[in-house]
PLY file of the C-alpha trace (Angstrom):
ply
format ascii 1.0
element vertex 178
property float x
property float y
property float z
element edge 177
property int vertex1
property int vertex2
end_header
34.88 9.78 42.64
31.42 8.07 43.35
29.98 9.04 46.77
27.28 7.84 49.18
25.18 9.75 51.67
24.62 7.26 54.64
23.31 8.22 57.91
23.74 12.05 56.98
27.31 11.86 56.05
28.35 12.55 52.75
31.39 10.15 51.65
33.58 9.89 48.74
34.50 6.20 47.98
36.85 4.13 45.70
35.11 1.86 42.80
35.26 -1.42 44.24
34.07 0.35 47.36
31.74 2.03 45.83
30.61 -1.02 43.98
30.10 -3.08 47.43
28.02 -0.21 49.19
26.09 -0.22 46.59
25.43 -3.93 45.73
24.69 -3.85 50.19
21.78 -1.65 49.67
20.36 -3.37 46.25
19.97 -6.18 48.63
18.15 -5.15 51.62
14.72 -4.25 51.38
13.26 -0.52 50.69
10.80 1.09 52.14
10.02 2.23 48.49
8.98 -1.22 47.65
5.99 -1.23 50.55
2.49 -0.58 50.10
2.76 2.41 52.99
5.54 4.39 51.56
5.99 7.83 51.48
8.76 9.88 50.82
8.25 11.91 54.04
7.13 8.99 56.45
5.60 5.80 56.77
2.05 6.32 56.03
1.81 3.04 58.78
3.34 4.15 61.40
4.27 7.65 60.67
7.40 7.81 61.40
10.08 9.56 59.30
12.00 7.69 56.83
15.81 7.81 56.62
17.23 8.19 53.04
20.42 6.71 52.03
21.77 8.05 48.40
24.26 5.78 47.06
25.20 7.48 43.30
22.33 9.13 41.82
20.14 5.98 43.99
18.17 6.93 46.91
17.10 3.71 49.55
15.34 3.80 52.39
16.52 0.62 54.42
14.36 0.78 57.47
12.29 -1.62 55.69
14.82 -4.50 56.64
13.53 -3.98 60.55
9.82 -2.84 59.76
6.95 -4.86 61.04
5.05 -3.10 58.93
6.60 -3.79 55.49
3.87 -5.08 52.89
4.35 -5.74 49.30
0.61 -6.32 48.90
-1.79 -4.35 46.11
-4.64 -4.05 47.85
-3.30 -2.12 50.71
-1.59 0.25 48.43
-4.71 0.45 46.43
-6.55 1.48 49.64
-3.90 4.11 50.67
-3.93 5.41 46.95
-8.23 5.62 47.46
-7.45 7.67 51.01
-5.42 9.96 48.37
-8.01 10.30 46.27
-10.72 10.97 48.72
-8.83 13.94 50.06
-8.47 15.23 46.07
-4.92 14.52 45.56
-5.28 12.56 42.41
-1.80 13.54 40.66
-0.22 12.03 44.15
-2.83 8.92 43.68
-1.55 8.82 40.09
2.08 8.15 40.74
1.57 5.71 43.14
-0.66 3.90 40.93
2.24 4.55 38.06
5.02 2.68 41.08
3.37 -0.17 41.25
2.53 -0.68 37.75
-1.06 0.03 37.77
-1.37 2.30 34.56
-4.92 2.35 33.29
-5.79 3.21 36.82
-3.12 5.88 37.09
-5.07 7.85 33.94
-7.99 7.15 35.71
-6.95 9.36 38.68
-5.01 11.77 36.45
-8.60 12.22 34.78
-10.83 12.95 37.93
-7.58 15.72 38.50
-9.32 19.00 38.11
-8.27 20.97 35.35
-6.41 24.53 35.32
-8.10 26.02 32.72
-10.84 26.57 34.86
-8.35 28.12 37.39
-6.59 30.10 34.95
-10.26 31.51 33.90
-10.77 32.39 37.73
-7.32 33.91 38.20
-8.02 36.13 35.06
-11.52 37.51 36.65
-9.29 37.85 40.14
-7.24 40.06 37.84
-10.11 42.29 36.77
-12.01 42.74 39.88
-8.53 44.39 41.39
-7.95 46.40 38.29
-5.33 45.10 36.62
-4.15 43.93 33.56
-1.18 41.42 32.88
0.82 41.75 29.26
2.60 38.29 28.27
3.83 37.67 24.81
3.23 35.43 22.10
5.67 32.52 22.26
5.79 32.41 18.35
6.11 35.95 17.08
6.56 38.16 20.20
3.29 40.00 20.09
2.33 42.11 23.18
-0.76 40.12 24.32
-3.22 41.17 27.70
-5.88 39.61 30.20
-7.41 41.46 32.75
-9.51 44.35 33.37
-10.07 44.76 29.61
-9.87 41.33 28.24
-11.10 38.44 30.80
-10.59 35.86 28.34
-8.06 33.77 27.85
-6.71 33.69 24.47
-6.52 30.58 22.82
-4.19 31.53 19.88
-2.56 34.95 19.35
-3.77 37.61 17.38
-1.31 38.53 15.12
0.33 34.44 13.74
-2.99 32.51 15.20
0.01 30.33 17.73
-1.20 28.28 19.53
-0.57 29.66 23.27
-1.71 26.05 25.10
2.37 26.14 25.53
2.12 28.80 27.98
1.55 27.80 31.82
-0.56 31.27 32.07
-1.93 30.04 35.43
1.95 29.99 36.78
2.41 32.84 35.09
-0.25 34.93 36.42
0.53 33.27 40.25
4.10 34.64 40.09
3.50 38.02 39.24
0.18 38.45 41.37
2.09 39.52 44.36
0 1
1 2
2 3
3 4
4 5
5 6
6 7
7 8
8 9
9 10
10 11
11 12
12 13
13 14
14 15
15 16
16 17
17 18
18 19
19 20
20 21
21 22
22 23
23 24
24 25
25 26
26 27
27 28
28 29
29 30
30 31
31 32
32 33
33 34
34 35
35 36
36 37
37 38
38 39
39 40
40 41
41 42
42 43
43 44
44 45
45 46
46 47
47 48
48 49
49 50
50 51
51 52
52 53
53 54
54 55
55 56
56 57
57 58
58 59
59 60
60 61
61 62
62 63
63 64
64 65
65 66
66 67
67 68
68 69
69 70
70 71
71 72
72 73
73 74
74 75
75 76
76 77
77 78
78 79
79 80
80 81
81 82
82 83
83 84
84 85
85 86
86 87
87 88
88 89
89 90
90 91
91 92
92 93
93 94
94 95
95 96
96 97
97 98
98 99
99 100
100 101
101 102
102 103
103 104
104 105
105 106
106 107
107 108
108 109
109 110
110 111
111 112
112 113
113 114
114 115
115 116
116 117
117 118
118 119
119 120
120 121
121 122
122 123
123 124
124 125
125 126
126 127
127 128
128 129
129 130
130 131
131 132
132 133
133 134
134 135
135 136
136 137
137 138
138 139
139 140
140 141
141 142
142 143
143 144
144 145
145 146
146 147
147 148
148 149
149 150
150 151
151 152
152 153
153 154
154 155
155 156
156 157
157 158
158 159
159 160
160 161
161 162
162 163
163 164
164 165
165 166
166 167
167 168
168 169
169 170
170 171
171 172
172 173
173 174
174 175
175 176
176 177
């Protein structure tokens, strides 16, 4: 039975109700829709946004009584520049991606610094301390090691020349540097 989470209460409906609550919420405006949204507040105002899930659907009708509500480019290209001034340019990027703006959503996935350099630092972390991480080759299982004795990051493994770009070695090395 299709449900609906509206004003924090979880509810179980019938089709055609189902059908009607939904069809109510396509037609208000969302806050999703406005140059200032956020899914943790109003990037206006600042005050928190309710969510209403209707199906797999989240809304966010405050929007219908917001004096704030703007559907206008330039002020969501100016809140997307405020994200990029303060480095966030993968958040920047999927606003840019919302409202349709792709070229300058690779733009802003571009100026995104990259983790290899990270990876490279995390690696020399790992040797200064003394230690020395094993992972394995995703393509043939070989035992492979960075650390105090190899601060490099392999590119390919030793043994079948894989390519180990697949592995998230950054991640890797994060989790199990505790």
């Amino acid at each position: 039975m299709p449900t609906a989470k509206i004003n924090g209460e979880e509810r179980s409906y019938c089709a055609d109700c189902y059908w009607k609550v939904e069809k109510e919420y396509k037609g208000k405006k969302n806050c999703d829709e406005c140059s200032y949204f956020s899914v943790e507040s109003c990037k206006k105002d600042g005050r928190k946004l309710e969510c209403v899930t209707v199906g797999f659907t989240d809304y966010y009708p405050a929007a219908e009584k917001c004096g704030s509500f703007s559907t206008d480019k330039e002020v969501a290209r100016t809140e997307v520049r405020k994200l990029e001034r303060q480095g966030k340019f993968k958040e920047a990027a999927e606003v840019y991606d919302r409202w349709g703006m792709t070229s300058e959503a690779r733009e802003s996935r571009q100026k995104a610094p990259s983790d290899e350099s990270d990876v490279d630092e995390m690696v020399r972390d790992l040797a200064k301390s003394g230690q020395t991480l094993t992972f394995y080759c995703p393509h043939c299982g070989m035992p492979l090691k960075v650390g105090m004795k190899n601060q490099t990051v392999p590119q390919a493994c030793t043994r079948c020349r894989g390519d180990l770009g697949v592995l998230n070695l950054g991640k890797f090395i994060e989790q199990h540097s505790t």
